[in-house]
C-alpha positions, 0 to 999 in steps of 0.5 A: 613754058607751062607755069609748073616748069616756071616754077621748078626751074627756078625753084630748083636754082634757089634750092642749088644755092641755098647755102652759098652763103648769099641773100637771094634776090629776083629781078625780072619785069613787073608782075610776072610772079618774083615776089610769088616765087619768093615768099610763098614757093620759096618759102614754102620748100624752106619750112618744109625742109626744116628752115623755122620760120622766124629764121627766114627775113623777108624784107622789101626795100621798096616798101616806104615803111622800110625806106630808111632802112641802110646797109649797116642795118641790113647787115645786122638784120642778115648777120643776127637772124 
């Protein structure tokens, strides 16, 4: 599979679930283009949409910075944004 048809089938299920209600989140192996895909493809396609981008979060949960970060914050991160 050519990289442009990666990145349009998953683009294109992020955008079919896109008001679902739901964070998104990607799993797959290491280095093989989730975090891409998210905070730039993703995000991109969301501005260009008309989403502010102060209304997006993106947040890492495996960056020792957010470490002590617990799910009563996240909710109130998700809820108020």
């Amino acid at each position: 599979m050519r990289l442009y048809d990666w990145k349009n089938k998953y683009l294109n299920q992020l955008i079919l679930s896109k008001d679902n209600g739901f964070p998104k989140a990607i799993t797959g192996i290491r280095r093989c283009g989730k975090s891409y895909l998210l905070k730039e493809i993703y995000k991109d396609y969301l501005i260009k949409s008309g989403i502010n981008d102060d209304a997006i979060l993106i947040l890492e949960l495996d960056d020792d910075k957010n470490r002590k970060i617990c799910d009563s914050e996240i909710n109130f991160l998700t809820n108020n944004k």
